[in-house]
C-alpha positions as a Markdown table, in Angstrom:
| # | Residue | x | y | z |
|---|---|---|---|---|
| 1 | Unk | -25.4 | 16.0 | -52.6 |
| 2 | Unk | -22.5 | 13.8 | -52.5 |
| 3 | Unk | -19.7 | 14.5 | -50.1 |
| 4 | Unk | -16.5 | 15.6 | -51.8 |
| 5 | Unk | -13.6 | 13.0 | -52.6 |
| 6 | Unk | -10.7 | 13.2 | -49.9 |
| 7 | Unk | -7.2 | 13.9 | -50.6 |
| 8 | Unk | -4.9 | 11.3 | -50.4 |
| 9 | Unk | -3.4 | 13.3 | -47.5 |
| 10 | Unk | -6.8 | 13.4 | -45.5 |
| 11 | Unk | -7.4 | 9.9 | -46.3 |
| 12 | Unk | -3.8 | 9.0 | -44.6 |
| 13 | Unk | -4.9 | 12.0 | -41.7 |
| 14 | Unk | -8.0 | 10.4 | -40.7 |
| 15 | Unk | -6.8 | 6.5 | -41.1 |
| 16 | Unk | -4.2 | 7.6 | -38.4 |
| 17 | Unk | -6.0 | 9.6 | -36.0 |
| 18 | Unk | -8.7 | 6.7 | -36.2 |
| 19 | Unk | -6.1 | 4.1 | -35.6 |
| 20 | Unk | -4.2 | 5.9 | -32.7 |
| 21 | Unk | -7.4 | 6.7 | -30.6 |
| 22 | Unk | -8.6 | 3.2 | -31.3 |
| 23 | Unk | -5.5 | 1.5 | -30.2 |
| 24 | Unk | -2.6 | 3.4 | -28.9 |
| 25 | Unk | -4.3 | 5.8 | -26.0 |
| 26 | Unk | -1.4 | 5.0 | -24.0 |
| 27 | Unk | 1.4 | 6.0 | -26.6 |
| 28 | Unk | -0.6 | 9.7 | -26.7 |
| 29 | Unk | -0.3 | 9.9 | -23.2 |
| 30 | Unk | 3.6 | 9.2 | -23.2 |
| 31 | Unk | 3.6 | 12.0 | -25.6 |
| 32 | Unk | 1.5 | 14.4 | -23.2 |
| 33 | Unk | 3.5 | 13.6 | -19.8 |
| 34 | Unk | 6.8 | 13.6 | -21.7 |
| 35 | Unk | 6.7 | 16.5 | -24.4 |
| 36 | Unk | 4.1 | 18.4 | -22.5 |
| 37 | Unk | 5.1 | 17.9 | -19.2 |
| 38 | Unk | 1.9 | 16.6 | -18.1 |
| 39 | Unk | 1.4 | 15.1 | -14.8 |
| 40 | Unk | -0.2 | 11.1 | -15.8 |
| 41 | Unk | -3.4 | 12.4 | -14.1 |
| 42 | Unk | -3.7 | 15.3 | -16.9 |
| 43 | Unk | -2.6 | 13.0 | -19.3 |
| 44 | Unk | -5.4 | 10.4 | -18.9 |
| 45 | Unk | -8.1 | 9.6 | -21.9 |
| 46 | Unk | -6.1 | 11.1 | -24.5 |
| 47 | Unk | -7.3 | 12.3 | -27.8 |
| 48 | Unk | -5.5 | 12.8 | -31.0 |
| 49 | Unk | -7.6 | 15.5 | -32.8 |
| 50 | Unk | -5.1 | 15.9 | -35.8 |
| 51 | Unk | -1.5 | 15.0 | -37.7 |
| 52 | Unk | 0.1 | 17.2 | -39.7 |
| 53 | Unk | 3.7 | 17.3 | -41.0 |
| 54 | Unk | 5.0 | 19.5 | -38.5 |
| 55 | Unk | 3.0 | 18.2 | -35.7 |
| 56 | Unk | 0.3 | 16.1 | -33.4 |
| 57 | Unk | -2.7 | 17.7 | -31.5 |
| 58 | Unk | -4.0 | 16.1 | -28.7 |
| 59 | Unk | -6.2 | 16.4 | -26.0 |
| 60 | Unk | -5.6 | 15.8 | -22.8 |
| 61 | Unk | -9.3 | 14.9 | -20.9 |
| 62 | Unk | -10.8 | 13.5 | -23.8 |
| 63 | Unk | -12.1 | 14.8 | -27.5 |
| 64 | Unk | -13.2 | 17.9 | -25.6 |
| 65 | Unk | -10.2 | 18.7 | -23.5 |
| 66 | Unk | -7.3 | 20.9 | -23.8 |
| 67 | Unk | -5.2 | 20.6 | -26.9 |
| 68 | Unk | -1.3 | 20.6 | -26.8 |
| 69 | Unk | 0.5 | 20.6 | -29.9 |
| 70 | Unk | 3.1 | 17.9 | -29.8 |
| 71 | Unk | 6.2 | 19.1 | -32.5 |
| 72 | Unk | 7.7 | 16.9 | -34.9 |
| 73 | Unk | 11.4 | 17.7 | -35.1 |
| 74 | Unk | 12.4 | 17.4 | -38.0 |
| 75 | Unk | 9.4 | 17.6 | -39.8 |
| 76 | Unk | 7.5 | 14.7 | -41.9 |
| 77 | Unk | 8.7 | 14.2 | -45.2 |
| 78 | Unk | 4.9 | 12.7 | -45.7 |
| 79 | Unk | 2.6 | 10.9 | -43.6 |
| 80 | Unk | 3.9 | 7.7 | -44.0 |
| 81 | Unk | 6.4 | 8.5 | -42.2 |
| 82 | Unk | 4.1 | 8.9 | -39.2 |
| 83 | Unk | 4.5 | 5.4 | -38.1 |
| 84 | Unk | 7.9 | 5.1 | -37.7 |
| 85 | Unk | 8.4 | 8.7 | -36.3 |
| 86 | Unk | 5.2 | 8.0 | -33.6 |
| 87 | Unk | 6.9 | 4.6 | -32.8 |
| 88 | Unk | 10.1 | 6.2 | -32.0 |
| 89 | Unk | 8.9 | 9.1 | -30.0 |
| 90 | Unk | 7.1 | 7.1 | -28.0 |
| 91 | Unk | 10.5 | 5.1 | -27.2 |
| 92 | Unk | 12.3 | 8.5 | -26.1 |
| 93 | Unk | 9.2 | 9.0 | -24.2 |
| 94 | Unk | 9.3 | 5.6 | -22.4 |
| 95 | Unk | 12.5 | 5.8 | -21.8 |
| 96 | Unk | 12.4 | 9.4 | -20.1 |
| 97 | Unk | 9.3 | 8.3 | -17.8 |
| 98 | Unk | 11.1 | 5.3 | -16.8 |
| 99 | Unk | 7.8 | 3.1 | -18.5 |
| 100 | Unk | 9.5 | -0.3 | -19.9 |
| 101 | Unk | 8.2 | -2.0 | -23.3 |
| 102 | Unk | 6.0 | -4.5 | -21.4 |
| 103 | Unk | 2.7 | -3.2 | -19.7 |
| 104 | Unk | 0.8 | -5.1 | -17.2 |
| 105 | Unk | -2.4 | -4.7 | -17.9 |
| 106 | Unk | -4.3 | -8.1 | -15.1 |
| 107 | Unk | -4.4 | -9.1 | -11.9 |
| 108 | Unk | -2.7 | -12.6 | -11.2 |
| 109 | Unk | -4.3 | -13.8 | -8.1 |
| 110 | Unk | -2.1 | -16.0 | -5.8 |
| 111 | Unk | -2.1 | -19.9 | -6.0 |
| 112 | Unk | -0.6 | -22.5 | -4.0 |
| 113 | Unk | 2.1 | -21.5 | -1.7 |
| 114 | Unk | 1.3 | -18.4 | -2.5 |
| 115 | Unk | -2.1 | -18.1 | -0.6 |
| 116 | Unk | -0.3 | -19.7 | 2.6 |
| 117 | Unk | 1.5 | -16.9 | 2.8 |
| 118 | Unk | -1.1 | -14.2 | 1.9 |
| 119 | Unk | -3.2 | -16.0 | 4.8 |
| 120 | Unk | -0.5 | -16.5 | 7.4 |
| 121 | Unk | 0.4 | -12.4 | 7.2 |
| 122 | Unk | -3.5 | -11.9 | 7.1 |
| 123 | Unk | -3.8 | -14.0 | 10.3 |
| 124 | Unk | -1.1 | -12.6 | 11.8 |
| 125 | Unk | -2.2 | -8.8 | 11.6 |
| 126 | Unk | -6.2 | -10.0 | 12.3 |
| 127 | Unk | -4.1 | -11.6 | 16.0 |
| 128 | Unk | -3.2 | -7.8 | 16.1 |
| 129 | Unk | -5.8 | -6.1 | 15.7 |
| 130 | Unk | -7.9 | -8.9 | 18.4 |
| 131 | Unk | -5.6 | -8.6 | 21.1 |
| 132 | Unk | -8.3 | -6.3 | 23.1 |
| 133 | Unk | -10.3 | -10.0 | 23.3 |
| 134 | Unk | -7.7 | -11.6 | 24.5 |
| 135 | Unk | -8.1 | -11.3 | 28.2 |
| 136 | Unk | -8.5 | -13.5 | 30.9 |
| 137 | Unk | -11.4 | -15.5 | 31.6 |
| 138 | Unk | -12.1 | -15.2 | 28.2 |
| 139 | Unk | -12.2 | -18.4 | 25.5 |
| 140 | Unk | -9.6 | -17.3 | 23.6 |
| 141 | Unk | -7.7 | -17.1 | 26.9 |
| 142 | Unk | -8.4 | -20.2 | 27.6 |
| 143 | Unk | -7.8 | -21.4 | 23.9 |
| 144 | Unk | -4.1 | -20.0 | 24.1 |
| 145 | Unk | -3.1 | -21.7 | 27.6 |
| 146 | Unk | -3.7 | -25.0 | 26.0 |
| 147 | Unk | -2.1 | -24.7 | 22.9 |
| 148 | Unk | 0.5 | -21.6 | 22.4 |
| 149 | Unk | 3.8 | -22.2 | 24.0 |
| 150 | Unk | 4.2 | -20.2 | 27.0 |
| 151 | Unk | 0.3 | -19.4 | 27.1 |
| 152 | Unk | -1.7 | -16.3 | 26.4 |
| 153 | Unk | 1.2 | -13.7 | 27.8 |
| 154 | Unk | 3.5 | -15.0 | 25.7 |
| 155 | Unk | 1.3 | -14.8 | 23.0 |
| 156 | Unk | 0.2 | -11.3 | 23.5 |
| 157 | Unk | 4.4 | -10.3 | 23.9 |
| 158 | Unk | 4.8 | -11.4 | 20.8 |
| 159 | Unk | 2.2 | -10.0 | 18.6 |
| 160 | Unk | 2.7 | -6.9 | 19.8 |
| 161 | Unk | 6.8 | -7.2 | 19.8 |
| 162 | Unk | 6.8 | -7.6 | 16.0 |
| 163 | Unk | 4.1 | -5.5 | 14.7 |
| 164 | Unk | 6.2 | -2.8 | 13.7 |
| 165 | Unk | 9.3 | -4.4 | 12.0 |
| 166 | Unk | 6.5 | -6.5 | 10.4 |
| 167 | Unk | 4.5 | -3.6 | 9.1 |
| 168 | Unk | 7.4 | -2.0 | 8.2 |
| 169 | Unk | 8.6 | -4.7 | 6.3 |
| 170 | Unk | 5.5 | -5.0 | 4.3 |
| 171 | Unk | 5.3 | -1.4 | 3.8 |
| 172 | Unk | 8.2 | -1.5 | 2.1 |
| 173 | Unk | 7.6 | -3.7 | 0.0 |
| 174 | Unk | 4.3 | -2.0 | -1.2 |
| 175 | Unk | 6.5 | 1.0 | -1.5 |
| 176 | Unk | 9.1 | -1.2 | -3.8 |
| 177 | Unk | 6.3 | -2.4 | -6.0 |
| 178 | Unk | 5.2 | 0.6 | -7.1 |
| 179 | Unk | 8.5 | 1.9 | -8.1 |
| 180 | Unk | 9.9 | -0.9 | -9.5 |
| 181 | Unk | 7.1 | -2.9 | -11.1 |
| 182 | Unk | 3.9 | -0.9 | -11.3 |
| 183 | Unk | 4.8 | 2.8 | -12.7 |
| 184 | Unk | 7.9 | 1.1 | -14.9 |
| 185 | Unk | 5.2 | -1.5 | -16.4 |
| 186 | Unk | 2.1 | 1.4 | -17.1 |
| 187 | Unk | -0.2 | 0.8 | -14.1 |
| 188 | Unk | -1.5 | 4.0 | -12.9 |
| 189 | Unk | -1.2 | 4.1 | -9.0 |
| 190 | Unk | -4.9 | 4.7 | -7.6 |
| 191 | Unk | -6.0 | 2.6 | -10.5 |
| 192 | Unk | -8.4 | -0.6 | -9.7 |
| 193 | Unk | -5.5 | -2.8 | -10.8 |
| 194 | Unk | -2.7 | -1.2 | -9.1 |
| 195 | Unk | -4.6 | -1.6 | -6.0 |
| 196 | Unk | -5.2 | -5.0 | -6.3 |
| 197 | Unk | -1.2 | -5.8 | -7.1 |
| 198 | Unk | -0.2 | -3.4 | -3.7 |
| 199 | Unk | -2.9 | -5.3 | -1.8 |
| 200 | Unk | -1.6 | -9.2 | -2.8 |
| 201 | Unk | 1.9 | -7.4 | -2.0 |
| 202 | Unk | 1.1 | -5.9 | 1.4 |
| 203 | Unk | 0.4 | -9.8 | 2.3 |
| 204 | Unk | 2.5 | -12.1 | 0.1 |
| 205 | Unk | 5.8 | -10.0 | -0.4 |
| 206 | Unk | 8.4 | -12.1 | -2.6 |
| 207 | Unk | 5.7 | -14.1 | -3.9 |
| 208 | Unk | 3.8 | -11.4 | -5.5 |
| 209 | Unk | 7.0 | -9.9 | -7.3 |
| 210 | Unk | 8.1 | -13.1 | -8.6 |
| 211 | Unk | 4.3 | -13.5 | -9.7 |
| 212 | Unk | 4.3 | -10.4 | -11.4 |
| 213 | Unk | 7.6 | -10.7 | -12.6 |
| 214 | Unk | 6.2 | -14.3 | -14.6 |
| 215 | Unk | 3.9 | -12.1 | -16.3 |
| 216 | Unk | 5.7 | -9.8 | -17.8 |
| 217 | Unk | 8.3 | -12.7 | -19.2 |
| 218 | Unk | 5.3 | -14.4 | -20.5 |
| 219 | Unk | 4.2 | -11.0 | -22.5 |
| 220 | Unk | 8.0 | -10.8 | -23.4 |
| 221 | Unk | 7.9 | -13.8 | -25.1 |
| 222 | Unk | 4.6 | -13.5 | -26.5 |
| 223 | Unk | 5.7 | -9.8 | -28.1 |
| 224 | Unk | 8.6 | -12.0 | -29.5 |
| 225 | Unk | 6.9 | -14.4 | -30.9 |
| 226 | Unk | 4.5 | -11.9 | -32.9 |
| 227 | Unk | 7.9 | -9.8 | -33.7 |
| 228 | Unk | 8.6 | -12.7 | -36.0 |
């Protein structure tokens, strides 16, 4: 037996629901942590389930998750309205988390005078965390008397005398990161990616922010471009 025809209303209802799941996962988890007050953990694999006039359902968890009804105030004057209205609640949203227009979504590994730095801090921590070996009698000893100025005591002085300003330092830069460049451009902390930018910034510093901040100016002019 053949299935009935669909209204033009269901036809619009499922073209949307299909579209937002497909593609704009991230907009229904604006809607969840900003309207719903969920926590970007509870928000995560978000599910639009259905659109009506008055409102969205969606679950947070997945398709099987808890469902939060998501207001539309005023209501739809029809669904194709949706669009704009979705658009522009996800801008109040954005703008209320603090999440900018422009997500970061790859890794950008360092080049050039960027991995001199990454392996000058790397070398300098790895001095730290050898110093036990550097005794004497021993060949790094030995190693450190010919070539560091002021031999192997100096040397030892030193790496010690700037470990924590340096760590501190870097710290705080990880900690800067975060809150200016990761949560505002959608990377979830904990996240494979956001670990991989607060790694590259524990050891480069500067060079990884001006790295990221290239990327997003190339997605800025490449959502300008497409705008046109």
């Amino acid at each position: 037996m053949a299935a009935p025809d669909l209204s033009p209303d269901e036809v619009a209802r499922n073209r949307i629901t299909s579209h937002m799941n497909r593609a704009h996962s991230r907009e229904l988890s604006h809607y969840l942590r900003h309207y719903a007050n969920l926590s970007s953990r509870a928000a995560s694999t978000p599910w639009l389930k259905d659109i009506s006039l008055d409102a969205m359902t969606i679950a947070a968890g997945g398709l099987g998750g808890r469902e939060f009804v998501i207001p539309f105030s005023p209501p739809l004057a029809s669904l194709a309205d949706a669009r704009s209205r979705v658009i522009a609640m996800d801008a109040d949203a954005r703008k209320a988390l603090g999440i900018r227009d422009v997500y970061v979504t790859a890794y950008e590994p360092p080049r050039g005078f960027d991995i001199v730095v990454f392996a000058a801090v790397a070398v300098y921590f790895l001095s730290y965390t050898t110093l036990a070996f550097v005794m004497p009698g021993t060949p790094f000893w030995r190693v450190l008397q010919a070539v560091f100025p002021g031999g192997p005591r100096s040397y030892r002085w030193l790496v010690k005398a700037i470990f924590w300003p340096v760590l501190g330092i870097h710290l705080g830069e990880v900690w800067w990161m975060h809150r200016s460049r990761l949560v505002p451009h959608g990377v979830d902390a904990g996240s494979l990616l956001w670990w991989q930018w607060i790694g590259t910034t524990f050891f480069e510093g500067a060079c990884a922010f001006m790295r990221l901040d290239n990327v997003v100016a190339e997605k800025r002019k490449e959502k300008a471009a497409a705008s046109h």
